[in-house]
C-alpha positions in Angstrom: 96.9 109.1 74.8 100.7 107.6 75.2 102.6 105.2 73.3 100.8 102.9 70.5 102.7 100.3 69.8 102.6 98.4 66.4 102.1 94.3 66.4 105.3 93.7 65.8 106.7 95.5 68.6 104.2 94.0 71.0 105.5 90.4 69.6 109.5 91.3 69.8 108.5 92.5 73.1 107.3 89.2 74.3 109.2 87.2 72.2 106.1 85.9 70.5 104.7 85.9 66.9 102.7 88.7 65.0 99.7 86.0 64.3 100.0 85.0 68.6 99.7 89.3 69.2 96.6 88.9 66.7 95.3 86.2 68.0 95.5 87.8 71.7 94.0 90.7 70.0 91.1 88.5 69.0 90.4 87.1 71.9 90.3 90.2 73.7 93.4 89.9 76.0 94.8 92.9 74.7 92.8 96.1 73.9 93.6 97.6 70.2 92.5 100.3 68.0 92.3 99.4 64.7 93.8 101.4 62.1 92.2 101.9 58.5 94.8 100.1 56.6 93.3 97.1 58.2 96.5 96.5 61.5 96.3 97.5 64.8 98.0 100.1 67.5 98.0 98.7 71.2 98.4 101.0 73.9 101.7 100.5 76.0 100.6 101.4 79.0 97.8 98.3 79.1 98.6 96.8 82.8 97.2 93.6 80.3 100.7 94.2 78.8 102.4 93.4 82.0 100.2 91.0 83.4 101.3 89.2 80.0 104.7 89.0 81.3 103.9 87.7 84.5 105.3 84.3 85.4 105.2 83.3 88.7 103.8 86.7 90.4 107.4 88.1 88.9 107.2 90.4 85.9 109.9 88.6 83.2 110.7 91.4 81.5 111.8 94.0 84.6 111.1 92.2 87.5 109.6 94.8 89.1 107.0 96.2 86.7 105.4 99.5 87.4 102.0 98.4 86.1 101.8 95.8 88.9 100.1 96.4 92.3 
């Protein structure tokens, strides 16, 4: 398995809050593992991650996102 990310770093990452990351997580836009203390690690190779980012068929984080077809 690669990088788990914690739901704080998934929210600095898009520049959103730790309750919208939950909320996503909730709603099953982004796939989580829950941990026994109760958070969550998120997988940081999710192409959900990118497709996230996407505004107008451009990645806004790189641009060019290697998740992307």
């Amino acid at each position: 398995m690669g990088e788990m990310l914690r739901i704080h770093q998934v929210a600095r990452r898009f520049s959103v809050t730790n309750r919208t990351v939950r909320r996503w997580i909730a709603e099953g836009k982004i796939i989580a593992a829950p941990t026994p203390g109760g958070s969550y690690r998120i997988p940081a190779d999710q192409k959900v991650l990118c497709n996230l980012r996407i505004k107008n068929g451009i990645c806004v984080k790189c641009k060019q996102c290697r998740f992307c077809d």
